[in-house]
VEXMARSE-420223 format. One record per residue: residue number from 1; chain; x, y, z of N, C-alpha, C in turn. Coordinates in nm, 2 decimals. Layout:
<atoms>
nr/kette/n.X/n.Y/n.Z/ca.X/ca.Y/ca.Z/c.X/c.Y/c.Z
NUM/A/X/Y/Z/X/Y/Z/X/Y/Z
...
</atoms>
This chain:
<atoms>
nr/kette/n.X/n.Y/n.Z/ca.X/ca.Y/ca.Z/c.X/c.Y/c.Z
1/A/-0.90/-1.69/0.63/-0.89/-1.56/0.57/-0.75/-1.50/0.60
2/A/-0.71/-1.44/0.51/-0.58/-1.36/0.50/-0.57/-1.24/0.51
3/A/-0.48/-1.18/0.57/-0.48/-1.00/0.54/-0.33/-0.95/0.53
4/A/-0.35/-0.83/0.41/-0.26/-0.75/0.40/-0.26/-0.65/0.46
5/A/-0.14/-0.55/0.41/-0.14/-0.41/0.40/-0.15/-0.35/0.28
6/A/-0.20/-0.22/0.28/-0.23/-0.22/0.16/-0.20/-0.02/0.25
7/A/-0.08/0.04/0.17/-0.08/0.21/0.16/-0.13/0.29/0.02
8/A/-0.21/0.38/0.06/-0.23/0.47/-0.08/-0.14/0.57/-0.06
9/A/-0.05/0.59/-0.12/0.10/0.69/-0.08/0.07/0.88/-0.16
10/A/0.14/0.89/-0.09/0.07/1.07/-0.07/0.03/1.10/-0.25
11/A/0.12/1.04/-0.39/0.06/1.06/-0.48/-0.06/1.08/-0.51
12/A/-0.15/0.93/-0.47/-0.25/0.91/-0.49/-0.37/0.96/-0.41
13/A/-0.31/1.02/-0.29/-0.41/1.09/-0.20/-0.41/1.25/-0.29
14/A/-0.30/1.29/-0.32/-0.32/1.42/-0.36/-0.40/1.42/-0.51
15/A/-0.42/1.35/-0.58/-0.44/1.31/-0.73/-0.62/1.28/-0.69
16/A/-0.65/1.28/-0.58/-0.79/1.20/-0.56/-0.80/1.08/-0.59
17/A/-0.75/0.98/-0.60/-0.75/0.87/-0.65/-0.77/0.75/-0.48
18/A/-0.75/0.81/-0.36/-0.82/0.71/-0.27/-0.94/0.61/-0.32
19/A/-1.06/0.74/-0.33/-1.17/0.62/-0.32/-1.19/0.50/-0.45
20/A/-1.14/0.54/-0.57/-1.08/0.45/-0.66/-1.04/0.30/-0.62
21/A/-0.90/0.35/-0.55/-0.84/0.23/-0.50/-0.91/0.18/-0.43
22/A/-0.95/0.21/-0.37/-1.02/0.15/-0.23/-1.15/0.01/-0.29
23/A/-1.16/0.11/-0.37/-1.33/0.08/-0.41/-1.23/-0.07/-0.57
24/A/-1.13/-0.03/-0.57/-1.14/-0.20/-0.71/-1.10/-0.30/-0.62
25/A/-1.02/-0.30/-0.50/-0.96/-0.36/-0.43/-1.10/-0.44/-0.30
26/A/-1.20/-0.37/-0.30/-1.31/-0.40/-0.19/-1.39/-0.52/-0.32
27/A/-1.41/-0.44/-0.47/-1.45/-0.54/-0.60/-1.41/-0.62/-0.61
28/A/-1.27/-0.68/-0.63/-1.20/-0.81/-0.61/-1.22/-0.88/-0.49
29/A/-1.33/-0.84/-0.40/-1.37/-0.92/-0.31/-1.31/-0.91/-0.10
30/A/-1.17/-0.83/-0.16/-1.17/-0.75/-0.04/-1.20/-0.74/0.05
31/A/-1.19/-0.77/0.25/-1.28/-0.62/0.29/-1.21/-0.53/0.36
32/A/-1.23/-0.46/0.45/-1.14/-0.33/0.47/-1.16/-0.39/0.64
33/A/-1.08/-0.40/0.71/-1.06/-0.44/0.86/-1.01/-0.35/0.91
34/A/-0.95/-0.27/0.83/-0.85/-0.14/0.95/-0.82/-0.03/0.82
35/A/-0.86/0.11/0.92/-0.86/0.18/0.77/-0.82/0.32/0.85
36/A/-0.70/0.39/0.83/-0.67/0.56/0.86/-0.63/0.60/0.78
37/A/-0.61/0.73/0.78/-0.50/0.84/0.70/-0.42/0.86/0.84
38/A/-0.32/0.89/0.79/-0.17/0.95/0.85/-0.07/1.00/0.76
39/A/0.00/1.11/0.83/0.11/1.15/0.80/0.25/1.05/0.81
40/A/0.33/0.96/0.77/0.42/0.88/0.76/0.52/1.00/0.84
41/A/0.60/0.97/1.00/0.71/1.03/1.00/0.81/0.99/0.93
42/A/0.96/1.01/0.96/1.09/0.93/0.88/1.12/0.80/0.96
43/A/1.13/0.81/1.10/1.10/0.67/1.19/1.03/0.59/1.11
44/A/0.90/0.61/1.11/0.84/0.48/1.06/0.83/0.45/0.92
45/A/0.87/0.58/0.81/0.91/0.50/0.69/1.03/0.41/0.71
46/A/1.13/0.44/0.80/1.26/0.39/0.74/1.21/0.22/0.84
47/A/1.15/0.24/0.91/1.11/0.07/1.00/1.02/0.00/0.86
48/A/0.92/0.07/0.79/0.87/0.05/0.66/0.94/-0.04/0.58
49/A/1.05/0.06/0.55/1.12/0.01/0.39/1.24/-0.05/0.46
50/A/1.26/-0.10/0.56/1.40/-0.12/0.63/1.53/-0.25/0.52
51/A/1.40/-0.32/0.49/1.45/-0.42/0.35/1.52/-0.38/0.27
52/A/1.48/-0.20/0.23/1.57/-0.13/0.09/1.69/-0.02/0.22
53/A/1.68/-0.06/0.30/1.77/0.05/0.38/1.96/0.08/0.29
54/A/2.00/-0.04/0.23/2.09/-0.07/0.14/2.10/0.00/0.03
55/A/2.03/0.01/-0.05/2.01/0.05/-0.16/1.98/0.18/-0.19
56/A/2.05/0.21/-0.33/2.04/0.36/-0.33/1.94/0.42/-0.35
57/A/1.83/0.38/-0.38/1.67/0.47/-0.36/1.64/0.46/-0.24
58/A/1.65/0.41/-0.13/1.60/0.44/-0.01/1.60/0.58/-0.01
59/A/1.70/0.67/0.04/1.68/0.80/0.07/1.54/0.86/0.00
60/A/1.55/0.87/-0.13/1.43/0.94/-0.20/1.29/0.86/-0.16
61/A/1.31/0.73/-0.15/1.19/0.69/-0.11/1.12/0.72/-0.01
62/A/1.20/0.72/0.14/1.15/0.78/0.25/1.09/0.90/0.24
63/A/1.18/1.01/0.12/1.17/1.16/0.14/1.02/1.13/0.05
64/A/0.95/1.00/-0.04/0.91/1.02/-0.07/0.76/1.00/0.00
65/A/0.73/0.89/0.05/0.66/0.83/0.16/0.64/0.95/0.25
66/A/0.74/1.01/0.32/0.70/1.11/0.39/0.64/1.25/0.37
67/A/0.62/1.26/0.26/0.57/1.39/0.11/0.44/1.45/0.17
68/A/0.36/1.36/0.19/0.20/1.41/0.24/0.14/1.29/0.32
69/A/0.01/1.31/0.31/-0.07/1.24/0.40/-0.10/1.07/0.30
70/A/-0.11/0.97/0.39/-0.13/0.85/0.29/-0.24/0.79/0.41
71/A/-0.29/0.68/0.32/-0.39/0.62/0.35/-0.38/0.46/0.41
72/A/-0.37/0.41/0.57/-0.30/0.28/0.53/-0.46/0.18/0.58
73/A/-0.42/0.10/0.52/-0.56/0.02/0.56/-0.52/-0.11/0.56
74/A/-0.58/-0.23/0.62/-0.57/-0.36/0.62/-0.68/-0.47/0.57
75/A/-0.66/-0.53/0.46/-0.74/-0.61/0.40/-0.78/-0.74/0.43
76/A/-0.88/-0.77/0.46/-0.88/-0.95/0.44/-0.93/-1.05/0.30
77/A/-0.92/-1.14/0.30/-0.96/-1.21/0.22/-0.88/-1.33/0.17
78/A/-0.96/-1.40/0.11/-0.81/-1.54/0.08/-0.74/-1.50/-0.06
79/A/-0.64/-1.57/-0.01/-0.52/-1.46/-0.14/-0.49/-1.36/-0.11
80/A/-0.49/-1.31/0.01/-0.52/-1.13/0.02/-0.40/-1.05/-0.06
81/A/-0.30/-1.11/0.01/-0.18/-1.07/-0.05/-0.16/-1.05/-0.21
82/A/-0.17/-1.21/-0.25/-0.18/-1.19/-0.43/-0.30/-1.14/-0.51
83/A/-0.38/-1.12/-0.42/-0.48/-1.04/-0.50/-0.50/-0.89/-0.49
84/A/-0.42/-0.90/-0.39/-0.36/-0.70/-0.38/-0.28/-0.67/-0.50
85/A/-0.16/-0.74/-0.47/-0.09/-0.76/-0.60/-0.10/-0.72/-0.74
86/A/-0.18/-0.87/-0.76/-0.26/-0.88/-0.89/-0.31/-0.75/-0.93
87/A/-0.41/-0.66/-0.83/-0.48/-0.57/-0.89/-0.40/-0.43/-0.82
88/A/-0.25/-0.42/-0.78/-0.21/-0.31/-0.83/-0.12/-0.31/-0.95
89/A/-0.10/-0.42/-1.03/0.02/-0.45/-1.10/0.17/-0.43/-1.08
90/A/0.24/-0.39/-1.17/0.35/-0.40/-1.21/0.41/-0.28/-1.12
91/A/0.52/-0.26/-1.05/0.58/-0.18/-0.94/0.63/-0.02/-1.07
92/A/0.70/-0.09/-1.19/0.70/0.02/-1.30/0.58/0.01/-1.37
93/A/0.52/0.16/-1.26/0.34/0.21/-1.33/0.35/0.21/-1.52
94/A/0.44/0.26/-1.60/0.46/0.22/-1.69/0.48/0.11/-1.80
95/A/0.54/-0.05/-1.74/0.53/-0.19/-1.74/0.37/-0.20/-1.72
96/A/0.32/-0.14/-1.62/0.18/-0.23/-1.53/0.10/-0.24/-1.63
97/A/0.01/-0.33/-1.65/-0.10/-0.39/-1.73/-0.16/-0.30/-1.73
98/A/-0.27/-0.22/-1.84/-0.36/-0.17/-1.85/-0.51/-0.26/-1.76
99/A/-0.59/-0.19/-1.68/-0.68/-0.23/-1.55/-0.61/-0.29/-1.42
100/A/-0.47/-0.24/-1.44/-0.43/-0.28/-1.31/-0.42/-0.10/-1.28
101/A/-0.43/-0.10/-1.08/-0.42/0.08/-1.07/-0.29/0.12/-1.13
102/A/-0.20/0.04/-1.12/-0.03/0.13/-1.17/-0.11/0.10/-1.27
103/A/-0.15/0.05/-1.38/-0.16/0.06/-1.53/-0.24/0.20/-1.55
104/A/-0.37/0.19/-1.48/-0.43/0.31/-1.52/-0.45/0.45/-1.49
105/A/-0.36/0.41/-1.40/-0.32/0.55/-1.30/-0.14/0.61/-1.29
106/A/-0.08/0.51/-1.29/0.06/0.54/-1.25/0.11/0.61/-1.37
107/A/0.25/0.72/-1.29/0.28/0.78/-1.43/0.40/0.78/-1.42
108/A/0.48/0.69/-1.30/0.64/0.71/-1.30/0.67/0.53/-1.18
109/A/0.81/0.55/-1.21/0.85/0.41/-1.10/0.79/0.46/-0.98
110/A/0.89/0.56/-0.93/0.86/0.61/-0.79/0.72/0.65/-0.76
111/A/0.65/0.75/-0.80/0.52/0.77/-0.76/0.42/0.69/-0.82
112/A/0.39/0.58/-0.77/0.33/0.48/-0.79/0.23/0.39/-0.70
113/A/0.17/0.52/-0.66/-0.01/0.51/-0.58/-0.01/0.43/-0.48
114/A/0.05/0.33/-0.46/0.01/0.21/-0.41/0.14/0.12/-0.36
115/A/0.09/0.04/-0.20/0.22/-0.02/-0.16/0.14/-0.17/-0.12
116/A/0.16/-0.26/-0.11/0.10/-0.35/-0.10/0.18/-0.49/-0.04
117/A/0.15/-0.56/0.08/0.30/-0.63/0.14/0.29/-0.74/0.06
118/A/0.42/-0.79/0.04/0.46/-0.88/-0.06/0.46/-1.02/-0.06
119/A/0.44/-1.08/0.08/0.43/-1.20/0.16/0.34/-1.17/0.28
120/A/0.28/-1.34/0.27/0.19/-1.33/0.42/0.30/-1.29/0.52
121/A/0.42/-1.34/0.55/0.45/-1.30/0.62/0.55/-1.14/0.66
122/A/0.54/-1.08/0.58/0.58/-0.90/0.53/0.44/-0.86/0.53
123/A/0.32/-0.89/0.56/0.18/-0.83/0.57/0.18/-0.81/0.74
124/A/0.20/-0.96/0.81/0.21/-0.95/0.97/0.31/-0.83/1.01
125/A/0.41/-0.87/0.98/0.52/-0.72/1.03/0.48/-0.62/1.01
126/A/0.42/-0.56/0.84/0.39/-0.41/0.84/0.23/-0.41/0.89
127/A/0.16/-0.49/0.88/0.02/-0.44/0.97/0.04/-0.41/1.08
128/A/0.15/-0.49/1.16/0.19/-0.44/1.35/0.24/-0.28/1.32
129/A/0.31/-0.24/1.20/0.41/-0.13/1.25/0.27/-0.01/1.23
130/A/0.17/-0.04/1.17/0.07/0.06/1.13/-0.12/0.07/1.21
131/A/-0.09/-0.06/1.22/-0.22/-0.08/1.36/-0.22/-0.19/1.45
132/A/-0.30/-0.14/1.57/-0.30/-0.27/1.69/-0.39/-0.36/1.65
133/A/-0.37/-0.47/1.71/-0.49/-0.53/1.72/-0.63/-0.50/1.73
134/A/-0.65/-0.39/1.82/-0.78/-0.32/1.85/-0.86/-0.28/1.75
135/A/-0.75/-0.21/1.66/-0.80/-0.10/1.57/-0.82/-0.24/1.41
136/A/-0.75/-0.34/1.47/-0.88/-0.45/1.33/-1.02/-0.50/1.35
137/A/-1.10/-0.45/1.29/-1.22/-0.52/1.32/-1.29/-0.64/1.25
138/A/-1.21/-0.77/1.28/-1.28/-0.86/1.15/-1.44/-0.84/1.13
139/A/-1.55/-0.94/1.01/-1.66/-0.94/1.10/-1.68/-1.02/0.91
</atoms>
């Protein structure tokens, strides 16, 4: 078994759209091993996104990440990673497939519900930066 990360970013918390996500991502077979809400300080977005620290949307991204409350949770399953993926689509909610969440929900690049790590090994790093070991409960 495999596990991601998987954030519902302050968009999608404010939109109501949590239990949505939660619930097509658990459908695809999913399960939920580690699951809070938090406030994102700027520390830990910018240890987050430290990959785009370069580039010119970082700033707005942080400012955006740290907007409101998000939801981070950790998934298992095999494929976890590309089947997170798969069923958030396309990163431009506008590109994203219709039945993917960017497709059905997203309404801009930037505010785009959902963060999801992109490699097993960018899942290990951001699951450490967001929960301990303790707080996963396989089963």
């Amino acid at each position: 078994m495999r596990r991601t990360l998987v954030l519902v970013k302050p968009d999608a918390v404010q939109r109501g759209l949590v239990g949505e996500i939660i619930s097509r991502l658990e459908k695809r077979g999913l399960k939920i091993v580690a699951m809070k809400m938090l406030q994102m300080d700027r520390a830990l977005a910018e240890r987050h996104y430290t990959i785009h620290r370069d580039k010119p949307f970082f700033p707005s991204l942080v400012e955006f990440i740290t907007s409101g409350p998000i939801v981070a949770a950790v998934f298992e399953g095999e494929n976890a990673v590309e089947a997170v993926r798969r069923t958030m689509g396309e990163t431009n909610s506008l590109k994203a497939a219709p039945g993917t969440i960017r497709g059905d929900f997203g309404l801009d690049l930037e505010r785009n519900l959902i963060h999801g790590s992109d490699s097993e090994e960018n899942a290990e790093q951001e699951i450490s930066l967001f929960f301990s070991e303790k707080e996963i409960q396989s089963y």
